[in-house]
C-alpha positions in Angstrom: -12.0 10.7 -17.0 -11.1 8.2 -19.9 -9.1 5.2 -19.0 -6.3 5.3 -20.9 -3.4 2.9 -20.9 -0.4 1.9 -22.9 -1.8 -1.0 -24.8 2.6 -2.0 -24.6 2.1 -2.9 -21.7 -1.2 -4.5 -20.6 -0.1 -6.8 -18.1 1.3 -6.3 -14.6 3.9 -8.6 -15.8 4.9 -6.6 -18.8 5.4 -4.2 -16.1 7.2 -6.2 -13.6 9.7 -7.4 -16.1 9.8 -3.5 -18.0 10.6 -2.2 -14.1 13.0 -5.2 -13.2 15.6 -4.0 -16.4 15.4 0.0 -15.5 15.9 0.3 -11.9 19.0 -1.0 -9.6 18.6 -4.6 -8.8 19.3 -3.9 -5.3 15.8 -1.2 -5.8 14.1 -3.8 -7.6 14.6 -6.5 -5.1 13.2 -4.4 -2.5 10.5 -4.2 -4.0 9.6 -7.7 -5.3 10.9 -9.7 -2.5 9.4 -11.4 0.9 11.0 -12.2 3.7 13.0 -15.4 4.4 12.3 -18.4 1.9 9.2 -16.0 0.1 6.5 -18.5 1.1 4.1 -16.0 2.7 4.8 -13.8 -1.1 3.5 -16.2 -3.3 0.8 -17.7 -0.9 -0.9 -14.3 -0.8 -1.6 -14.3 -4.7 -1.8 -17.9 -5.5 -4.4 -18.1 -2.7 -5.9 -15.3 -3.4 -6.6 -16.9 -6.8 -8.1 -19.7 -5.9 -11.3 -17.8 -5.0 -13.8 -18.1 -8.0 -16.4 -16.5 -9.1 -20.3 -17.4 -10.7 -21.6 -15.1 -13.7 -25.2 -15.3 -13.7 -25.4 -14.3 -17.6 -29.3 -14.6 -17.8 -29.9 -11.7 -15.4 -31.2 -8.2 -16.2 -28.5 -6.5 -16.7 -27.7 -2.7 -17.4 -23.7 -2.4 -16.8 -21.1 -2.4 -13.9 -20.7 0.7 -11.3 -17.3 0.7 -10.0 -18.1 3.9 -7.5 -17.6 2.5 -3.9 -18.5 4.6 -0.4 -16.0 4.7 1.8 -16.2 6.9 5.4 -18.0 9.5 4.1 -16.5 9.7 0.6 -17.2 8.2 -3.1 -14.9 6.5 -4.6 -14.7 5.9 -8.4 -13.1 2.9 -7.7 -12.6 0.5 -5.0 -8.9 0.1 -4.5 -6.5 2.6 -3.5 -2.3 3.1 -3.1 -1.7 1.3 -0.3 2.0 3.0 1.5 4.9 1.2 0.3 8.7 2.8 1.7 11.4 4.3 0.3 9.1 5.0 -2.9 12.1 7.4 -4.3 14.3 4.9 -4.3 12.5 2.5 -6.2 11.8 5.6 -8.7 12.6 9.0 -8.3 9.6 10.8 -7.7 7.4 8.5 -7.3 4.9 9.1 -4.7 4.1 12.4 -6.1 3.3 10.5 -9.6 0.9 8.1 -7.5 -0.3 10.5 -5.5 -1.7 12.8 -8.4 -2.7 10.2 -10.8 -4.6 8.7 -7.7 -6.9 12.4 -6.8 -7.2 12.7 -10.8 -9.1 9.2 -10.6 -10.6 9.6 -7.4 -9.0 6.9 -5.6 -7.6 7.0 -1.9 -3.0 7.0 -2.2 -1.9 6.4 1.0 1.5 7.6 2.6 3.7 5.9 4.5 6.2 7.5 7.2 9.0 6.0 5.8 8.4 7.1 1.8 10.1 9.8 0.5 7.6 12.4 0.1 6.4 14.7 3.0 3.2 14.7 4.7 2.9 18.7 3.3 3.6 18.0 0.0 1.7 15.3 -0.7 -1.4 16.9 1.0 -1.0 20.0 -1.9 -1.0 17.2 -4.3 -4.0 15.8 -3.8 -6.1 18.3 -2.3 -6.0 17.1 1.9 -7.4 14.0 0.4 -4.4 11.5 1.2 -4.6 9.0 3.8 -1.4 8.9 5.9 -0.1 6.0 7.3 2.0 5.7 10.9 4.8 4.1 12.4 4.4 4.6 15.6 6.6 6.7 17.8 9.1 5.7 20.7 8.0 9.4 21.9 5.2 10.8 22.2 5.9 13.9 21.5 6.8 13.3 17.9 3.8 11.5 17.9 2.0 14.5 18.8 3.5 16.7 16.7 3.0 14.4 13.7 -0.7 14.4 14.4 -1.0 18.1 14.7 0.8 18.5 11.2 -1.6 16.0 9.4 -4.5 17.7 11.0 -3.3 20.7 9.8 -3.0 19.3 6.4 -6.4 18.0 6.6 -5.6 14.4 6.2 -8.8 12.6 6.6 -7.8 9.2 7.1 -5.1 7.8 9.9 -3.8 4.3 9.2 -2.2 2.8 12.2 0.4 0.3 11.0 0.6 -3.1 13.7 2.2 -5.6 11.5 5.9 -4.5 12.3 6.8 -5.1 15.6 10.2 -5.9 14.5 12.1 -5.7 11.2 11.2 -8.6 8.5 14.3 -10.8 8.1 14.6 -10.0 4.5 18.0 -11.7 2.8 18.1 -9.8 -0.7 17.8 -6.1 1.5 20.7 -7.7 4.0 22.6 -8.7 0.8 22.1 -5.9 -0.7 22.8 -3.5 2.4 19.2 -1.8 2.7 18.8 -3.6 5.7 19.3 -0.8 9.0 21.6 0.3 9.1 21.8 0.8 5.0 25.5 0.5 3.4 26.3 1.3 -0.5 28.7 -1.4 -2.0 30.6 -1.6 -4.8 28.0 -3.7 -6.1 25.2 -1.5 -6.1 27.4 1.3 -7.5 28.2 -0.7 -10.4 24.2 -1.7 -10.4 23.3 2.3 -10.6 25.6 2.8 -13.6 24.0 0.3 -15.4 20.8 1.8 -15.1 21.8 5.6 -16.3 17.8 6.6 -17.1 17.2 6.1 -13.0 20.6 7.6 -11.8 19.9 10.7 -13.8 16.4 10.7 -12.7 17.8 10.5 -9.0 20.3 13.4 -9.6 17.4 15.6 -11.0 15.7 15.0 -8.3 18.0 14.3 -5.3 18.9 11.5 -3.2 15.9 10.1 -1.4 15.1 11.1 2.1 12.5 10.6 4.5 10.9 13.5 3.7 8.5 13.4 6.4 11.1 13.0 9.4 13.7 15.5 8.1 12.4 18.4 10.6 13.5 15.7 13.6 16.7 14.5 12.1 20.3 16.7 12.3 21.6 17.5 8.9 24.5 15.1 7.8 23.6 11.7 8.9 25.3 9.4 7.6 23.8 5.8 6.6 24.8 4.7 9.8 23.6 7.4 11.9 20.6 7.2 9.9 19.8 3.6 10.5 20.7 4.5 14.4 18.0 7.2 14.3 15.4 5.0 12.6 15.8 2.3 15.3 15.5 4.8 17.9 12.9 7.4 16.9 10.1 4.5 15.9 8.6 1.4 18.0 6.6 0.0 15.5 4.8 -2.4 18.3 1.2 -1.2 18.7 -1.5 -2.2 22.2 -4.5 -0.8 23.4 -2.3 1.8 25.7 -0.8 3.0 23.0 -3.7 3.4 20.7 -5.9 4.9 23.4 -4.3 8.1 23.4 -4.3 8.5 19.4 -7.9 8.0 19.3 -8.6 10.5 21.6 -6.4 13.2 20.0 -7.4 12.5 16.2 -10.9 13.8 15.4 -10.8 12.1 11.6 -10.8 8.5 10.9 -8.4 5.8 12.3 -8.0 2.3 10.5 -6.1 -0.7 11.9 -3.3 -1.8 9.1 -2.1 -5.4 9.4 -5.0 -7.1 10.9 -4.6 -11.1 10.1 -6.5 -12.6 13.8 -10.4 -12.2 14.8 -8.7 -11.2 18.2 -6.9 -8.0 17.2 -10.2 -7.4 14.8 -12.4 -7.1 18.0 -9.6 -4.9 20.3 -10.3 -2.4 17.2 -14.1 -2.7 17.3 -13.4 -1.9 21.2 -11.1 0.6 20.7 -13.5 2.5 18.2 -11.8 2.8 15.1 -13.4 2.8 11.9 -11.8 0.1 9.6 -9.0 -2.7 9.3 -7.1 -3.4 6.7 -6.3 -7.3 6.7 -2.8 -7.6 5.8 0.6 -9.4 6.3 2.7 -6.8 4.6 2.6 -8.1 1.7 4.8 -11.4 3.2 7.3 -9.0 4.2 7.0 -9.4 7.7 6.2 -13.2 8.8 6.8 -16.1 6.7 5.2 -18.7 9.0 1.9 -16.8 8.7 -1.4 -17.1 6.6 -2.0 -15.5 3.6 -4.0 -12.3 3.8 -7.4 -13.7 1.9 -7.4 -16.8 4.6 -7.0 -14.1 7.5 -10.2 -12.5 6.0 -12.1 -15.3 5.3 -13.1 -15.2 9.5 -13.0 -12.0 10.1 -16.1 -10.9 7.1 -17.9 -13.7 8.4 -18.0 -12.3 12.4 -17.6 -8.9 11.8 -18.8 -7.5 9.2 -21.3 -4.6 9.8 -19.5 -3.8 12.8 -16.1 -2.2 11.5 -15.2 -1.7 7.5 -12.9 -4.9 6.8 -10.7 -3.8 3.8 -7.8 -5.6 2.8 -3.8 -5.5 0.8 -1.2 -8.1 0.4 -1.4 -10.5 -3.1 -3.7 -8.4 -5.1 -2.3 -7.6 -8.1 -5.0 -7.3 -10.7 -8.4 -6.4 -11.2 -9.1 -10.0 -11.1 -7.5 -10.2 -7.9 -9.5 -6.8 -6.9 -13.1 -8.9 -7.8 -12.1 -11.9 -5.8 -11.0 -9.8 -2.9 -14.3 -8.0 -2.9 -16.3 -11.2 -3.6 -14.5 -12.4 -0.4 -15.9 -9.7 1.5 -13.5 -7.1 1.9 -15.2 -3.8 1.2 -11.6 -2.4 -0.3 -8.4 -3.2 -1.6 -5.1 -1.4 -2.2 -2.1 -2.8 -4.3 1.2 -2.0 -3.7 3.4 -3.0 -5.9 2.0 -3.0 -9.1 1.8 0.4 -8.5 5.4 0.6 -8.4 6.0 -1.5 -11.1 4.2 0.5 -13.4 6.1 4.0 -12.2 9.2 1.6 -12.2 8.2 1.0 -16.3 6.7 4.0 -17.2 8.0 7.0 -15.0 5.5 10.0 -15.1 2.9 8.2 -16.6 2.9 5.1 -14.8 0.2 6.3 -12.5 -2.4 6.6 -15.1 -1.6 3.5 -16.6 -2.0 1.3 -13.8 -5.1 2.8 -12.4 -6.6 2.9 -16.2 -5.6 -0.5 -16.7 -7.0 -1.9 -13.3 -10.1 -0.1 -13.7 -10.5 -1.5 -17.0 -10.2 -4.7 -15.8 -11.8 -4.8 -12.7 -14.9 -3.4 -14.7 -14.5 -6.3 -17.3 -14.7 -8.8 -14.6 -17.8 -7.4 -13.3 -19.4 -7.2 -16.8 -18.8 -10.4 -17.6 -20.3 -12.0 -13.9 -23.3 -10.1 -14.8 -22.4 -7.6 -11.2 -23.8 -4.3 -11.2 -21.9 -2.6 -8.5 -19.1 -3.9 -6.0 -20.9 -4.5 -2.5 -22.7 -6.9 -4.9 -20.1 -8.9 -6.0 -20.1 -11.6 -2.7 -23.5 -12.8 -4.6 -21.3 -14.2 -6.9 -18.3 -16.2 -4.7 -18.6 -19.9 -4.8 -18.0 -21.2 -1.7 
């Protein structure tokens, strides 16, 4: 398909800034923020970004191929959607946009158990080609019955989510009462009328849920007894016992989300799953920690061949995409300039961002003289 893209808008900060006056500030800052003081945030990207690359411009050279094999399946790109929560509030809708303009371009969208879409619907949407990821659990019954429901919806891919053994201490959320338990203020009421495009767009299409858990939940809850439930229902801290019995039950592919040690890398290899995704949650989750493309820098160099390293957290761009790749991750998702550009753009947000990444991921590799992704590492300097 063509790659089209609102020329408006050509940068993820055009979108950033677009998305930051049309939704709530207490949606935005959801969004954008960290945790704590943000230094884990910004290390991710400005880290990232200090990874360079060599263009050989006297090769043979016939253009850049940005199809990428992943378990079993060809890519026309190598990124995907990585999950992000509570997409609906950030823009009504949303992970249905994502999730359609990501099967029209043949890229992996992955949902999260805490977005606002169902595991059902967005399996109609893209054809059972959606990757689902899960928090675990405290029972594991609703484990079970989770699995069965995304077998049954032919998910091919099971992301296992480890980074969030507790909640990130996130101030703007606990300022702005979308910490759990969640609380509407004044303040954000006052924040919603100011934006009237995204509070009709919410009545249209109704308050956001978690769409997935709504067959466990009673009808009614209030924010509090939501929150309550939340804290309950899910124990996000993930071991080898607990893992053990998901492997055995899930035929498809399992990947380990949240990877940042060599040590965690190997219990995977042992466990027998099929990938990693190195990630700190896009510094959401620990403040004192490394940024995601310093986590990876080890674990390509002991371990690759034996498990497929992939990686989030920073990546922004198709710049960012390149160096990733040129660092040895075999993937990447981006979260949230995905959301920026629904944010900006509503319904056609989607095709923008993947257009535009696309675009200029395939500049990037034109201009190195690279001729498909896996080849990209030729060209790091180290």
């Amino acid at each position: 398909m063509k790659w089209e893209y609102n020329s408006k808008y050509p940068a993820i900060d055009d979108l950033r800034s677009k998305a930051k006056r049309k939704i709530p500030r207490f949606a935005f800052e959801y969004l954008d923020g960290g945790c704590n003081e943000d230094v884990n945030l910004y290390k991710n990207t400005t880290e990232l970004r200090e990874v360079e690359l060599a263009p050989y411009y006297l090769n043979n050279y016939s253009g850049a191929d940005l199809k990428t094999e992943l378990f079993g399946h060809v890519y026309d790109a190598p990124f995907g959607v990585a999950p992000v929560g509570l997409q609906g509030l950030i823009w009504p809708n949303s992970p249905e946009i994502l999730a359609k303009a990501a099967v029209t371009h043949n890229i992996p969208f992955v949902l999260s158990t805490v977005t606002t879409a169902s595991i059902e619907r967005i399996s109609e949407i893209t054809e059972g080609k959606a990757w689902y990821q899960l928090y675990h659990p405290a029972d594991s019954s609703l484990r079970d019955d989770i699995l069965k429901r995304l077998e049954a919806a032919k998910y091919p891919v099971l992301v296992l989510l480890s980074d969030v053994p507790s909640f990130g201490y996130r101030p703007r959320d606990i300022r702005n009462g979308l910490a759990m338990p969640p609380r509407m203020t004044l303040q954000n009421i006052l924040q919603i009328m100011a934006r009237p495009e995204w509070a009709i767009k919410t009545l249209i299409h109704g308050t956001p849920n978690f769409a997935t858990l709504k067959p466990y939940m009673e009808k009614g809850l209030s924010m509090k007894q939501l929150g309550l439930f939340m804290n309950k229902t899910f124990s996000g801290r993930l071991n080898e016992e607990r893992i053990k019995p998901i492997r055995d039950k899930w035929k498809g592919k399992i990947v380990l989300k949240g990877v940042a040690t060599e040590a965690d890398t190997e219990l995977a290899i042992k466990l027998g799953l099929d990938g990693i995704i190195v990630s700190n949650h896009g510094g959401r989750q620990l403040d004192a920690g490394q940024s995601a493309i310093k986590s990876l820098e080890p674990i390509v160099k002991n371990y690759k061949g034996k498990i497929k390293i992939m990686m989030d957290s920073g990546i922004r761009t198709g710049p960012d995409i390149a160096r990733t790749l040129a660092s040895g991750a075999e993937f990447a998702f981006l979260g949230r300039s995905f959301m920026y550009s629904v944010a900006a753009l509503g319904n056609e947000g989607g095709n923008h961002i993947i257009s535009s990444l696309k675009t200029q991921l395939k500049q990037v590799m034109e201009q190195v003289c690279c001729a498909n992704t896996a080849e990209l590492e030729k060209h790091l300097i180290r």
